[in-house]
N, C-alpha and C positions, 0 to 999 in steps of 0.2 A: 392493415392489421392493427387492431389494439395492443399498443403493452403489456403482457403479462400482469397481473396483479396479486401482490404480497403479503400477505397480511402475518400481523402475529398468533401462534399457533402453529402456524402453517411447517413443515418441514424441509430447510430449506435444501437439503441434499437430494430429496426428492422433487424440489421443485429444479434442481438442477436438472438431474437427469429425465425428467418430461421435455423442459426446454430443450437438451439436446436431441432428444428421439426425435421430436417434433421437427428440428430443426430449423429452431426459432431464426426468423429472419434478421428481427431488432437486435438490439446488444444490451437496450435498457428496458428492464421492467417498473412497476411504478409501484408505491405505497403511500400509505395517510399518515404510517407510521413515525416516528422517531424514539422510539421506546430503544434505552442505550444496548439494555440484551437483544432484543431483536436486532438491533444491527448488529451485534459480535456474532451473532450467532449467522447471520448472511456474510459477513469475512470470512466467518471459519469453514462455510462452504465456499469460498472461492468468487464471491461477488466483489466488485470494485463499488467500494458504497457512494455513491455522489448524494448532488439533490439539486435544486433550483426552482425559483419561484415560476410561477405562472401568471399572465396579466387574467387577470377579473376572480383570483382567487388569493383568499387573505395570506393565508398561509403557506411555508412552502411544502414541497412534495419528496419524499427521498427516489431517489431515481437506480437502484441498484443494477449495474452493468457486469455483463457477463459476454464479453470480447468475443467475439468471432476468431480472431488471431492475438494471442498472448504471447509476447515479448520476455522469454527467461533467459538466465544466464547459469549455466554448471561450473562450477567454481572451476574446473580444471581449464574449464576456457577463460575464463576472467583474463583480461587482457588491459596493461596496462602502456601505455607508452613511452620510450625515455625522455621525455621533456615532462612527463608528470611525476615521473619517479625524481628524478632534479630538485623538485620542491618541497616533496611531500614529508621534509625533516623542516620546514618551515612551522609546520601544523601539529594540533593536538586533533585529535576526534576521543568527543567522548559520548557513551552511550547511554540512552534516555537522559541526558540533562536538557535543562530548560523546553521541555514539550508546550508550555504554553507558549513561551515569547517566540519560539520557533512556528508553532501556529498562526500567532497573530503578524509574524512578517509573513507567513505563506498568502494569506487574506488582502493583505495590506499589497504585494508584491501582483500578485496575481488577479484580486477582488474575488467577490463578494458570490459571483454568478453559479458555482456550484457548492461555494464552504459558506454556507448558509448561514444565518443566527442559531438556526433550531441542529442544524448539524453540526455546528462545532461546540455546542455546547453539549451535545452526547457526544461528542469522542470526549470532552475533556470526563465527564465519568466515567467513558472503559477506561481512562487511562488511569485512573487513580481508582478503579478497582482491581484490586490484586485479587479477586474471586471469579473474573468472570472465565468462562469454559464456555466451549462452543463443539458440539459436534463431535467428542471424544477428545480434543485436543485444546490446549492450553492455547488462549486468542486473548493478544492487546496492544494497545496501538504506544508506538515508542518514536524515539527519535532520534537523531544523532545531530550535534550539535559538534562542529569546527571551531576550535580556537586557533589563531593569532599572538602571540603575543598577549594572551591573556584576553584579550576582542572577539565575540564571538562574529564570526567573518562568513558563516554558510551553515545550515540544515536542512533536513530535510524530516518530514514526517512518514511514518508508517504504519502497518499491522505486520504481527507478527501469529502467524495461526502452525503452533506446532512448530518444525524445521523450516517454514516457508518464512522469510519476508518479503510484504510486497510494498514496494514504495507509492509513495501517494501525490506530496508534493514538496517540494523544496523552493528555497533563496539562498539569492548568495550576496556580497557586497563587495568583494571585488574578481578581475578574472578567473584568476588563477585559482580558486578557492571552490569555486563551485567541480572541476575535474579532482581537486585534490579530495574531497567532500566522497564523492562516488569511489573515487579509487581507494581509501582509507578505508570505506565501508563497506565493499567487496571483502576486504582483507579480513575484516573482522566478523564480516559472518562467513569466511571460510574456516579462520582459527575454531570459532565457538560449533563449530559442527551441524551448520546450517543443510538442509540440503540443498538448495537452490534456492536461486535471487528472482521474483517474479517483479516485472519493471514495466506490464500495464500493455499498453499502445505499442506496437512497432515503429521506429523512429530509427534513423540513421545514427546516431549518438550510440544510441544502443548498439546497435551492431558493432559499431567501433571496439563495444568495451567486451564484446566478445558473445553479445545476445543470440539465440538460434527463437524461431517463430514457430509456435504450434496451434493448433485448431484445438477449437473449443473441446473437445472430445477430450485428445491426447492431451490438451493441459489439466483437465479434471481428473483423468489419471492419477497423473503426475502430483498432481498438488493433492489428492485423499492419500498419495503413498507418504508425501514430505511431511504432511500435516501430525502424522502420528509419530515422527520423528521428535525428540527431545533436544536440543541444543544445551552446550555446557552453562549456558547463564542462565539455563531457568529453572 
């Protein structure tokens, strides 16, 4: 089976809900795209935006993924454990600072194979447009940056589409920093009146921190009801 194909114009809530009817086998559909609105506007439907290059083609491709199984967390389970709680008066978390230098160690920590040239240079314009809207709900990509002692010591990058955030990728520099990272930032989008944490891939880490796994369907649900939610910081 072919990828599904993207294009701008296109609707992308309805190209959600085809994909499910369908019962799309892939997880990724593909575009020529990288125009920065058409990708806030595929976040704000509920797409995991990636991309990656292809051999014998110049340029790369955005690769938009839409999970089979989606990994979230309802703030009443968020779950922390007491050797993280022990540390986490060592740390500052603060929120949307430094979104570039936090991108560019995601890239540098991880490479280059899905956070593109042509991709991260359209997040860094959702990110510094304070107009962009997606889908009825307020969509833009933020970050959360760890301090130290004044050292920024772990981030991680995200979308924020209405009540949802979904994380994307993060670094850390040392152990302890990258759990204290995730446990500060559950905290914080439960205070600001998130509705729930969407965290991608099912992973055993997740689970830990109190993650439950839904199908493609029941997270599209979920995430058109969250998305129209307002959080206290926007």
């Amino acid at each position: 089976m072919q990828p599904a194909l993207i294009l701008p114009g296109d609707d992308p809530d309805a190209v959600v809900d085809e994909l499910v009817a369908a019962r799309y086998e892939q997880e990724f559909c593909v575009s020529p795209s990288f125009d920065p609105y058409f990708i806030a506007s595929l976040m704000g439907a509920g797409f995991l935006v990636m991309s990656a290059r292809i051999p014998g083609i110049s340029h790369a491709v955005l690769l938009p993924k839409l999970h089979r199984e989606r990994s979230i967390i309802e703030f009443e389970d968020l779950h922390e454990s007491r050797s993280v709680q022990r540390v986490l008066d060592r740390f500052e978390l603060r929120f949307n600072s430094d979104f570039d230098e936090i991108l560019n160690k995601c890239v540098e920590t991880h490479g280059d194979d899905w956070l593109t040239d042509e991709l991260t240079a359209a997040f860094r314009i959702i990110h510094t447009d304070a107009d962009t809207n997606a889908n009825g709900s307020w969509c833009d990509l933020c970050s959360f940056a760890l301090y130290r002692d004044g050292i920024l010591v772990a981030g991680e990058f995200g979308v924020v589409a209405g009540g949802v955030y979904t994380s994307y990728s993060g670094y850390r520099r040392e152990n302890s920093a990258g759990t204290a990272q995730l446990a500060l930032t559950g905290r914080f989008l439960r205070q600001e009146g998130f509705a729930f944490w969407d965290l991608g891939m099912p992973l055993d880490y997740k689970t830990r921190l109190g993650a439950k796994t839904l199908r493609t369907a029941d997270f599209v649900e979920r995430f058109r009801r969250g998305r129209m939610i307002r959080p206290r910081l926007l």
